[in-house]
VEXTOR-461370 format. One line per field, with one value per residue (C-alpha): residue number from 1; residue in one letter; x, y, z. Coordinates in Angstrom, 2 decimals. Each point is the difference from the previous one (the first is absolute). Example, Ala and Ser with C-alpha at 12.3 -4.5 7.8 and 13.67 -1.06 7.14 Angstrom:
seq c(1/2) $
type c(A/S) $
u c(12.30/1.37) $
v c(-4.50/3.44) $
w c(7.80/-0.66) $
! end
This chain:
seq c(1/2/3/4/5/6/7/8/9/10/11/12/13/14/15/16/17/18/19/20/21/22/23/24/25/26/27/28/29/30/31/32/33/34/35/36/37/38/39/40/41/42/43/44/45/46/47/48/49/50/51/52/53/54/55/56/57/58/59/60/61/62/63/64/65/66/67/68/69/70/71/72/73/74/75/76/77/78/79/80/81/82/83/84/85/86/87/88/89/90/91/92/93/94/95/96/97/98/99/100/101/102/103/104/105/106/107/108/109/110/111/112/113/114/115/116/117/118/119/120/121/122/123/124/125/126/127/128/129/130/131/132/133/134/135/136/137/138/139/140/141/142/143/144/145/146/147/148/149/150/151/152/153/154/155/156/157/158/159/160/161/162/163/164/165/166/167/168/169/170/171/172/173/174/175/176/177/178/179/180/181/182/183/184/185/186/187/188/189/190/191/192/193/194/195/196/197/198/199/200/201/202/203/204/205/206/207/208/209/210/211/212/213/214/215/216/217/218/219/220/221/222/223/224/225/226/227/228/229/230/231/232/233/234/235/236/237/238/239/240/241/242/243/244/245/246/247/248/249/250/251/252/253/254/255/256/257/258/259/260/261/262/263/264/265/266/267/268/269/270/271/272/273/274/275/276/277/278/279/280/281/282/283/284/285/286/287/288/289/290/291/292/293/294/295/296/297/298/299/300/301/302/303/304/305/306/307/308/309/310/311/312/313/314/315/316/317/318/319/320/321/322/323/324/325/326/327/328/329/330/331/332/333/334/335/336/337/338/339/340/341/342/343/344/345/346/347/348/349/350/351/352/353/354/355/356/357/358/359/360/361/362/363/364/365/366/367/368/369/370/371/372/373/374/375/376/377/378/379/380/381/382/383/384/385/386/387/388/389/390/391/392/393/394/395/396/397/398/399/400/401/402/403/404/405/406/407/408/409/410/411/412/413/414/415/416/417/418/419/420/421/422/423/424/425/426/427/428/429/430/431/432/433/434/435/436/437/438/439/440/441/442/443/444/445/446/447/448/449/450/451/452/453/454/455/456/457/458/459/460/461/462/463/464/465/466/467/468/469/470/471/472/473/474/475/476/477/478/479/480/481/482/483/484/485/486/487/488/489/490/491/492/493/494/495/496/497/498/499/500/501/502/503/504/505/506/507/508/509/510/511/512/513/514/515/516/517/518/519/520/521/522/523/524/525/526/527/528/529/530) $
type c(X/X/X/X/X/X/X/X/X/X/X/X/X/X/X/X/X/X/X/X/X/X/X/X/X/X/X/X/X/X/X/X/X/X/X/X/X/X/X/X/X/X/X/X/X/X/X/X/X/X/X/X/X/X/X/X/X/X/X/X/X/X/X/X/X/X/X/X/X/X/X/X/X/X/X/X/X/X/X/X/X/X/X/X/X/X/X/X/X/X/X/X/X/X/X/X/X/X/X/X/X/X/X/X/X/X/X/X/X/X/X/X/X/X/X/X/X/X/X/X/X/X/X/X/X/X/X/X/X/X/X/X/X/X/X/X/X/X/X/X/X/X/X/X/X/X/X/X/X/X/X/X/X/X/X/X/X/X/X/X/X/X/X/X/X/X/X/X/X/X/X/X/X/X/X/X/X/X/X/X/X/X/X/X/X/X/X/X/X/X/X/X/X/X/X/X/X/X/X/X/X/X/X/X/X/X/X/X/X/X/X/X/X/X/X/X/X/X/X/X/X/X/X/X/X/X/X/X/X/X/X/X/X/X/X/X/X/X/X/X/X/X/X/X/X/X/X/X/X/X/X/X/X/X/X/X/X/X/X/X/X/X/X/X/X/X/X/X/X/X/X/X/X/X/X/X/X/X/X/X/X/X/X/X/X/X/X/X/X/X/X/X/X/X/X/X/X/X/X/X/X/X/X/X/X/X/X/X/X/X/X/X/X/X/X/X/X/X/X/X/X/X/X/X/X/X/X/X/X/X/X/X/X/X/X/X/X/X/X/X/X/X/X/X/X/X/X/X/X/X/X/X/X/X/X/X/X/X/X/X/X/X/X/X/X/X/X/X/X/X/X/X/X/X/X/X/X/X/X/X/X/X/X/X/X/X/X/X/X/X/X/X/X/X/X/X/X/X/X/X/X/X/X/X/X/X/X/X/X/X/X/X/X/X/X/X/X/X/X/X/X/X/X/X/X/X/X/X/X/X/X/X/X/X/X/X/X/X/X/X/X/X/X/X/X/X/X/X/X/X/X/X/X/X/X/X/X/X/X/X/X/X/X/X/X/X/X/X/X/X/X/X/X/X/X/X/X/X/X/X/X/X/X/X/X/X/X/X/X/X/X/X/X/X/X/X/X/X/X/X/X/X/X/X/X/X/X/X/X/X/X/X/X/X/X/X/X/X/X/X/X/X/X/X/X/X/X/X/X/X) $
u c(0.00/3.35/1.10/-3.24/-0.68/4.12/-0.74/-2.66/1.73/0.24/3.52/0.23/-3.22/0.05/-3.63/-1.53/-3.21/-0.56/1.66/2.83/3.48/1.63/0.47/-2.49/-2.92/1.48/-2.40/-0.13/-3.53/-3.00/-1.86/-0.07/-2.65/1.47/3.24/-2.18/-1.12/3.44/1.39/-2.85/0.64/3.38/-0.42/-1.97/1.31/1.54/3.14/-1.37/-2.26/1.36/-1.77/-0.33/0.18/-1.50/1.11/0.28/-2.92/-0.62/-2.10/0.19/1.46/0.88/1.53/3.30/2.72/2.85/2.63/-2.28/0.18/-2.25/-0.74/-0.34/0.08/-1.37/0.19/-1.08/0.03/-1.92/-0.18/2.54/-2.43/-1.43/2.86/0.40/0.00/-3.94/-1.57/2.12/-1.54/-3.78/0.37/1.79/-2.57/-2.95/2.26/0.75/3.81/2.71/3.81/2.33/3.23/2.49/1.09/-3.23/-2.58/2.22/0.82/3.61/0.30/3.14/-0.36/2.64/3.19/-2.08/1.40/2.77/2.76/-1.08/0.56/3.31/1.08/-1.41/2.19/2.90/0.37/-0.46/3.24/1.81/-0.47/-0.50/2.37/2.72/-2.05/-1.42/-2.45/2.17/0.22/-3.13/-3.68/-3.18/-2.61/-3.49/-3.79/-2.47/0.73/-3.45/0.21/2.32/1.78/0.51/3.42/1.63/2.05/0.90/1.54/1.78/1.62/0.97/1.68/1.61/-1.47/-2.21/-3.93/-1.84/-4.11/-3.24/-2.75/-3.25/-1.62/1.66/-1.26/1.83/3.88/-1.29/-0.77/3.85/1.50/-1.87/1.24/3.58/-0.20/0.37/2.64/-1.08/-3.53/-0.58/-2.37/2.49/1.80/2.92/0.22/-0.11/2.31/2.61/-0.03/-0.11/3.06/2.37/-0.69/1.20/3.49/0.04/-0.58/-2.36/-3.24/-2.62/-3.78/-2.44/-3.29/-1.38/-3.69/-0.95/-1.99/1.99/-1.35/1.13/3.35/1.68/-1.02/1.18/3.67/0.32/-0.24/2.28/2.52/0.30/1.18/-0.73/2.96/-2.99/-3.96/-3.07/-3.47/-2.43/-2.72/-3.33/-0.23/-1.37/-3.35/-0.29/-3.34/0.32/4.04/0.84/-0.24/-0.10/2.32/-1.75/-2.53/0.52/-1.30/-3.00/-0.58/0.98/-2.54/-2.60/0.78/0.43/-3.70/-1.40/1.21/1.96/0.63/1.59/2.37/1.19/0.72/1.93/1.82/1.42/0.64/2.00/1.69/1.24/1.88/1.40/1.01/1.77/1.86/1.48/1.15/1.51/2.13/1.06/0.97/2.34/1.43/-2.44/-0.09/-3.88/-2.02/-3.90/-0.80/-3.10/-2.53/-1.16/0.47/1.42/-3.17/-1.86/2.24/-0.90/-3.76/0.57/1.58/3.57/1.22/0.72/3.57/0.83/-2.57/2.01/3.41/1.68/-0.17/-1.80/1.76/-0.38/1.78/2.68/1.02/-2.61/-0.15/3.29/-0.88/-3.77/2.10/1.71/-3.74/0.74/-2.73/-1.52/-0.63/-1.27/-0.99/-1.99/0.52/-3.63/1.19/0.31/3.69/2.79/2.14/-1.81/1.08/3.88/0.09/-0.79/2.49/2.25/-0.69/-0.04/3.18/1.38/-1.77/2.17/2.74/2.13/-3.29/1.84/-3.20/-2.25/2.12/0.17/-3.84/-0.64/2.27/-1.78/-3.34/0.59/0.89/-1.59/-3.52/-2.78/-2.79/-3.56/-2.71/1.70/3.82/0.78/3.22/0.92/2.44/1.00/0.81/-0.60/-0.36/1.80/0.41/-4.11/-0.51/3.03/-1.01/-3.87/1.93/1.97/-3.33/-1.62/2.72/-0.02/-3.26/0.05/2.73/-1.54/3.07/-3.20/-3.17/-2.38/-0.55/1.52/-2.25/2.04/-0.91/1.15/-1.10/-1.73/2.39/2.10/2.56/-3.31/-2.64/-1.45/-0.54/0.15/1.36/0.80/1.84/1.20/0.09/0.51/2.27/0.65/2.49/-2.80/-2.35/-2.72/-0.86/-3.39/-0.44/-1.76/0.24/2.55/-1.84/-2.49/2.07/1.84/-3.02/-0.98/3.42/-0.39/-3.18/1.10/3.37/-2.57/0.72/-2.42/-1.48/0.51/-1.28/-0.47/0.01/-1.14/1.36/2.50/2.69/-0.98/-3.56/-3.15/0.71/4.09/0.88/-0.76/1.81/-0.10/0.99/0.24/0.75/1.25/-0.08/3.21/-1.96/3.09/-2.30/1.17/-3.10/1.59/3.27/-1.24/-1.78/2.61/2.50/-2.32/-1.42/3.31/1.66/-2.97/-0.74/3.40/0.63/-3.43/2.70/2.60/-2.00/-1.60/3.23/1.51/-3.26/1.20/3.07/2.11/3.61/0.15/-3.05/0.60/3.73/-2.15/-2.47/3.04/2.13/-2.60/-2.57/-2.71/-2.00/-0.69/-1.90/1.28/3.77/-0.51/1.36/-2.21) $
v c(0.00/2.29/-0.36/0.26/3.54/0.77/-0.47/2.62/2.68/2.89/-0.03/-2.86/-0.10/2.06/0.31/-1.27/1.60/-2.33/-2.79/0.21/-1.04/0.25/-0.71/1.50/-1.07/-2.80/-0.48/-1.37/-0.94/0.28/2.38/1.91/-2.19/-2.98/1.16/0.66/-3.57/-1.56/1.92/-1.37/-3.37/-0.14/1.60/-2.86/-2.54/-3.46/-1.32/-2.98/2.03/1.34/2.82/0.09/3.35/0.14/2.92/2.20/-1.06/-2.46/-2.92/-2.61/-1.47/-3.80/-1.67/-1.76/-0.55/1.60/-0.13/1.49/3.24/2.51/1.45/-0.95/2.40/0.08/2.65/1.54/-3.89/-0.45/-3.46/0.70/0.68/2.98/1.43/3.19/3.35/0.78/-3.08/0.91/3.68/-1.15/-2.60/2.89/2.58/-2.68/-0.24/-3.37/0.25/2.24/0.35/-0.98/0.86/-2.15/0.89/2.59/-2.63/-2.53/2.57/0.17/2.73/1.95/3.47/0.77/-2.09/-2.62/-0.42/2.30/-2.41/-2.10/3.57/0.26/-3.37/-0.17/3.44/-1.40/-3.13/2.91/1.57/-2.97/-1.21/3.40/2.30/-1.55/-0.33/3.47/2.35/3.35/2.12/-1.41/1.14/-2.01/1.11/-1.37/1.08/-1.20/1.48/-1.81/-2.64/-2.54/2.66/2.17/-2.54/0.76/3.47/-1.47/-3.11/1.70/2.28/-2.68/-1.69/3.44/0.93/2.97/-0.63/2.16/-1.17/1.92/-0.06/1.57/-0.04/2.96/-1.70/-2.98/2.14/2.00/-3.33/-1.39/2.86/0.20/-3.66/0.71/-2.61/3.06/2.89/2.71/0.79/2.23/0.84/1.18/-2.77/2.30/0.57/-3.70/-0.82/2.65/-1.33/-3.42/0.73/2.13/-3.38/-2.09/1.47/0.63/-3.71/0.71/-1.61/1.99/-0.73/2.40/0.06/1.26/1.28/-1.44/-3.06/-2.19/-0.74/3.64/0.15/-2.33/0.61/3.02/-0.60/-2.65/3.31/1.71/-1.84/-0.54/-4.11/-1.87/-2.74/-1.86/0.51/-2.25/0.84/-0.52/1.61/-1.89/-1.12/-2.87/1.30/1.95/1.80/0.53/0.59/1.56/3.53/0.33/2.97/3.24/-0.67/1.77/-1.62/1.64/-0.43/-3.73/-0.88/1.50/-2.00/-2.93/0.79/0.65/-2.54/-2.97/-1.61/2.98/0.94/-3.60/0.70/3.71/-1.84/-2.73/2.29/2.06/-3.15/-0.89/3.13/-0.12/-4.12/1.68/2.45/-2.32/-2.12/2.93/0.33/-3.55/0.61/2.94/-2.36/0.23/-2.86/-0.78/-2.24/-0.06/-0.01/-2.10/2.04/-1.46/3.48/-1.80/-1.86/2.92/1.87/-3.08/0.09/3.61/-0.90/-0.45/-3.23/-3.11/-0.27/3.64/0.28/-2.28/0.55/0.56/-2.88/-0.31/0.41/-3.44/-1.58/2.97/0.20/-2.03/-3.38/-1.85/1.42/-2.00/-3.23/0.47/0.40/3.39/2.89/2.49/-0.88/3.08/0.70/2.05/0.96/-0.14/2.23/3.08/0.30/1.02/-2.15/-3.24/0.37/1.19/-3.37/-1.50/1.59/-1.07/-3.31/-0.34/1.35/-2.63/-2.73/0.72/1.62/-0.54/1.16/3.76/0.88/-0.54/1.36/2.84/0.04/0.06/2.73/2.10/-0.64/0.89/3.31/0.88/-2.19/2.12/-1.93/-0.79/-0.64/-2.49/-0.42/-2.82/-1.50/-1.62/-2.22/-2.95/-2.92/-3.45/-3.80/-0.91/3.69/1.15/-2.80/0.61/3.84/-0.81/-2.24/2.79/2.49/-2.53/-0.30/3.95/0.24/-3.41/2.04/3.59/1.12/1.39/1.15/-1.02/-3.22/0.71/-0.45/-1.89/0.18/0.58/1.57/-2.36/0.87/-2.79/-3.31/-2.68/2.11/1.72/-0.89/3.32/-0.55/3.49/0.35/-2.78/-2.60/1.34/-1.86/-3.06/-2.34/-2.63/1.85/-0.21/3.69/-0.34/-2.95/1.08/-3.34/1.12/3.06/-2.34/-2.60/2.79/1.13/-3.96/-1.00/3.25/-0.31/-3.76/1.08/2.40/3.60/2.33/1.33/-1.03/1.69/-0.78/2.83/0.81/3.20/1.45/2.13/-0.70/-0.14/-2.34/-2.52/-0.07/-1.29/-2.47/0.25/-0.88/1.25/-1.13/1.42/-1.44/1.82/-0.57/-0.13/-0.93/-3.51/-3.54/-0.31/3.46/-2.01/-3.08/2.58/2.05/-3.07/-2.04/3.14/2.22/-3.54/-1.19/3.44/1.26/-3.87/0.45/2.17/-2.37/-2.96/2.44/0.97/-3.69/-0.66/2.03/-1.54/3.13/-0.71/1.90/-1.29/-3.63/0.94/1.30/-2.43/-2.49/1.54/1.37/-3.98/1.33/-2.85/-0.28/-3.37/0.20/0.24/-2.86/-3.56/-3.14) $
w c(0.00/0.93/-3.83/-1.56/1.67/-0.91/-3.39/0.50/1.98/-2.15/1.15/-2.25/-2.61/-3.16/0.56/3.11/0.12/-3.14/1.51/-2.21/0.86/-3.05/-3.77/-1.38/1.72/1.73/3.11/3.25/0.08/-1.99/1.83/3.63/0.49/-0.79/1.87/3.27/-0.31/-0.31/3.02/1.95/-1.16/0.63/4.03/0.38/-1.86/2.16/-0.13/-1.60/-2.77/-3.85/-1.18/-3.68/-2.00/-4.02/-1.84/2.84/1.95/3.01/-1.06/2.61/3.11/0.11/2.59/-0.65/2.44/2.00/-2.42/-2.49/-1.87/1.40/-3.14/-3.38/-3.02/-3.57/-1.74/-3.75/-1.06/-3.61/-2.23/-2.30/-2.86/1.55/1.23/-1.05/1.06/-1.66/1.63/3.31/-0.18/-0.93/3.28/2.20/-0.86/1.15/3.63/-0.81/0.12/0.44/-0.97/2.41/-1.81/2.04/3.22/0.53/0.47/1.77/3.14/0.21/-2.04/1.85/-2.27/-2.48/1.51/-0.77/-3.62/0.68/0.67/-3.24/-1.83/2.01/-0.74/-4.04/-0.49/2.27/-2.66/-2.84/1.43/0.42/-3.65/-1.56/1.74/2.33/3.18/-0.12/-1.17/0.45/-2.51/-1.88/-0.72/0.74/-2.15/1.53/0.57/2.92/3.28/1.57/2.73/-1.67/-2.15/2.42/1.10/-2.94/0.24/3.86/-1.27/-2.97/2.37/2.76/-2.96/-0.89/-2.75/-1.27/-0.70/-2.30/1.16/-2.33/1.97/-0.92/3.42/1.56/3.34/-0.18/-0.85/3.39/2.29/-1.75/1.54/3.42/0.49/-1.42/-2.97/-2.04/0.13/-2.19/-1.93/-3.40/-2.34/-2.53/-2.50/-0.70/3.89/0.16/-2.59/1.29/3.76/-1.55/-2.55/2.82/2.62/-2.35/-0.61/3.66/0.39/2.70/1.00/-0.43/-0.44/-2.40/-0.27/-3.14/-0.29/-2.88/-2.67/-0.57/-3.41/-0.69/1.63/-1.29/-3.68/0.74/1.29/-3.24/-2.44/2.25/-0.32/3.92/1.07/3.13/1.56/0.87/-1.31/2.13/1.05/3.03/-0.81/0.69/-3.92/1.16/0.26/-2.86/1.58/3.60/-0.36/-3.01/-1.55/-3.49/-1.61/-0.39/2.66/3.59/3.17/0.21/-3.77/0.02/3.09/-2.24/-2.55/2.24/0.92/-3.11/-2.50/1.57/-3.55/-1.42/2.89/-0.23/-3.54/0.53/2.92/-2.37/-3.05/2.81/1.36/-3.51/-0.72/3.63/-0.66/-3.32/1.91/2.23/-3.41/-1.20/3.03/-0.25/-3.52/0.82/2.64/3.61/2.27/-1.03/1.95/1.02/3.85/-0.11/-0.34/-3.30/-2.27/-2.53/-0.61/0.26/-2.70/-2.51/0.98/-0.83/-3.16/-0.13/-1.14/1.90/-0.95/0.74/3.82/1.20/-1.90/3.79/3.04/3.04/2.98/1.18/-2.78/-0.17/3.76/2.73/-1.45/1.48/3.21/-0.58/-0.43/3.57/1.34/0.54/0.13/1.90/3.97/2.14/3.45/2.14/3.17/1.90/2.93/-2.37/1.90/-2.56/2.95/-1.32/-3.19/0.76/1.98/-3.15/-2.17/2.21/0.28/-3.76/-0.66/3.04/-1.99/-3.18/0.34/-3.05/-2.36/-0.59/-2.43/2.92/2.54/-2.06/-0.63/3.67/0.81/-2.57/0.61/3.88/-0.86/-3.11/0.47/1.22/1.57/-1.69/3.38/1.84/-0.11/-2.45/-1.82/-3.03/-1.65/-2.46/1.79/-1.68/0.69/3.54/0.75/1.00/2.25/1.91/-0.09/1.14/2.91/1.45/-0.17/1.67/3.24/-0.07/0.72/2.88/1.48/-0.17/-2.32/-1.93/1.64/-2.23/-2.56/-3.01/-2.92/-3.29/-3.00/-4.15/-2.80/-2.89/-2.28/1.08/-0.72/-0.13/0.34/-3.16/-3.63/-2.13/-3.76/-0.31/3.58/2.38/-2.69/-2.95/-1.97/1.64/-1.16/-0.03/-1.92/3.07/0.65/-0.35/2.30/3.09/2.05/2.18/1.95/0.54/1.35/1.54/2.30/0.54/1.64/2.32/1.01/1.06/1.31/2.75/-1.17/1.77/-3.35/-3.93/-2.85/-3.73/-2.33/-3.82/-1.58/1.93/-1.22/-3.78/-0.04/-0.18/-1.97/0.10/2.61/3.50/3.07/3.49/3.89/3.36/3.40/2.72/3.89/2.55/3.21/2.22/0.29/-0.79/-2.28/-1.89/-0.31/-2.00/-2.23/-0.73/-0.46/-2.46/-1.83/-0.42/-1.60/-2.52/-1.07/-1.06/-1.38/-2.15/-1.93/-0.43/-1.11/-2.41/-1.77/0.50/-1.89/-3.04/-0.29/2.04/1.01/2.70/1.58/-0.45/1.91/2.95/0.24/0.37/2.31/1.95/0.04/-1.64/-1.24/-3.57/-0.53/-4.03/0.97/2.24/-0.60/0.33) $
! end
């Protein structure tokens, strides 16, 4: 109940009157009504009951057992013939469903850290193959400053870099810079460009935010003549409606339009994605580190009408930089800190950094993010750690809180975007060696083996990050109580999630993984002898 009404606190939520955490209109229930009803349930609800959410709304209590989840989430699910964004939309506007986006209608939504150390660590592995280890002295050239966005010009600089981020919500550049993920804010390109262009040859790291479409910007710089290092994009492409604003449209003019004539701003907004998709190709063709950050623009620039070959002429960031970290089980794990104490969650840093010591990107990471992380609602951390590394993590929470290290359970947790988690052709699997993007078994198994290794809550998901239809992914949470029930949790969840990911990728015929899943005894029944 602590995490559903964090993902709300406007501290956190991009619009919590609406119930929206983030993403568009990622929400955390259906309806205030509906989210009365599951607080109620779950103040009442027995160690020995599951609770069982449907798009955002309560729908039943059963009883199971102890060990049990206490809730269990579906959310924006659709047989696979009707999945699409139109159907979705007819069914939302009849209150039959809602969007849960990933981490929004699961609860452990942690505010914008949440996806800022995958940002960190995707542009850390840009350095390192792009640039010697290092992003001084280059440019990032990206758009979307909104909840998962808004990580970007942070993570640039922490890798040293400078980040050039267009933004047309002049709201979201001012929240950026209230919570110091963002250094400096404009509404002039040649300002821009100038600050951007002296912190370069300074080699300093220095974050800009640019009011600004991005559909117009970056046009724009092409016929100028002005190059990026480094060219992505976060803004909420995905939903091509609630998230994106055609070019020569202003706020007020594009919610009017919104209003007005759905089918047509759909159209403008994937016209404008299309000449934004051919800016970035134009970059890469004068020589930009190109890659797409998952937010499915550049199948919204070929709806829009560029052509298949050129949308998606540049990589995903999974198959340029994340994937061998996927084959060592390694993802996203955060935690919460249920006190609210900053203390909590310095104990935890700690304790991380004791765990593994000779990881210098993490070490590094941690540092960082304790001096430059400003908290979202309750204080919260974040970092990759893969199979044999969470459980032993989730352990030492656990004997923190037992011996009042901490004050408060700690709440555990990881995004959806994930080693074993997600199926998403046009993100976390795109390209596999295999040729399995598209095969969606393994969220589903995914959320099976937690719910029977006792997490405290699993979710399955339809939609998020990329939109209905492209993609299904799964998340689970597990609570260290300081209790010996907490312990078997954490130990048999924090292993079979994180290993979801390496018997995915041995799966597909990955190296890497098949290495781990040897040295480290994960069992793979089709590498076994008779």
């Amino acid at each position: 109940m602590r995490m559903l009404m964090n993902n709300l606190d406007p501290e956190v939520a991009e619009r919590p009157q609406d119930l929206v955490v983030y993403g568009g209109t990622g929400k955390a229930a259906r309806s205030w009504e509906a989210f009365d009803a599951i607080v109620r349930s779950l103040r009442t609800l027995a160690d020995d009951e599951t609770l069982l959410v449907q798009s955002g709304k309560p729908v039943g209590v059963f009883r199971t057992h102890d060990m049990a989840p206490r809730v269990l989430i579906s959310n924006s699910m659709l047989v696979p013939k009707w999945a699409d964004w139109e159907t979705f939309r007819a069914l939302e506007s009849q209150g039959l469903t809602m969007y849960g986006q990933m981490t929004a209608g699961s609860w452990i939504y942690i505010g914008t850290q949440g996806i800022l150390q995958g940002t960190y660590e995707t542009l850390a592995e840009c350095a390192h193959q792009h640039f010697g280890g290092s992003l001084a002295g280059t440019v990032t050239l990206t758009g979307g400053l909104g909840g998962m966005g808004g990580a970007q010009p942070l993570a640039v600089t922490m890798n040293g870099g400078v980040a050039l981020c267009v933004e047309v919500d002049p709201a979201r550049i001012e929240r950026r810079i209230t919570t110091r993920y963002l250094d400096r804010e404009t509404a002039d390109l040649d300002e821009a460009l100038r600050w951007a262009d002296e912190a370069k040859a300074a080699r300093d790291a220095v974050s800009i935010g640019l009011v600004g479409n991005c559909a117009e910007v970056m046009p724009e710089l092409v016929i100028r003549g002005w190059q990026p290092d480094v060219v992505t994009d976060q803004t909420s492409a995905h939903d091509p409606l609630g998230g994106y604003v055609p070019a020569a449209l202003t706020l007020t003019e594009a919610a009017e339009l919104r209003e007005r004539d759905a089918g047509e701003y759909v159209r403008r907004a994937e016209a404008s994605m299309a000449g934004h998709v051919e800016a970035i190709v134009s970059f890469a063709a004068r020589g930009a580190v190109a890659f797409d950050y998952g937010n499915n623009l550049r199948a919204g620039a070929e709806a829009g009408g560029l052509p298949h070959d050129v949308a998606f002429s540049y990589p995903g960031f999974v198959p340029a930089f994340v994937r061998p970290l996927f084959c060592e089980g390694k993802g996203p794990f955060r935690w919460a800190a249920l006190s609210g104490d900053p203390a909590d969650i310095a104990a935890t840093d700690t304790a991380v950094s004791e765990l593994f010591p000779d990881d210098a990107r993490l070490q590094r990471w941690l540092r960082l993010a304790s001096e430059r992380v400003a908290y979202q609602g309750l204080p919260a951390r974040i970092c990759w750690l893969g199979y044999g590394e969470r459980d032993r993590a989730g352990t030492r929470f656990n004997e923190l809180v037992a011996s009042g290290a901490v004050s408060a359970p700690i709440v555990i947790g990881r995004d959806h975007l994930d080693a074993g988690s997600v199926a998403s052709p046009n993100r976390e699997t795109e390209a596999m060696r295999d040729g399995s993007d598209a095969i969606a078994d393994w969220p589903i198994l995914n959320a099976l083996v937690n719910t029977a290794a006792g997490a405290h809550w699993v979710s399955v998901h339809h939609g998020g990050g990329v939109g209905i239809g492209s993609s299904i992914h799964a998340g689970m949470v597990v609570v260290a109580d300081g209790t010996a029930d907490a312990a078997e949790r954490l130990e048999r969840v924090l292993t079979s999630d994180p290993g979801m990911g390496v018997v995915r990728h041995v799966d597909a015929g990955y190296e890497r993984a098949i290495e781990v899943a040897d040295d480290r005894g994960v069992r793979v029944p089709m590498r076994e002898a008779e």
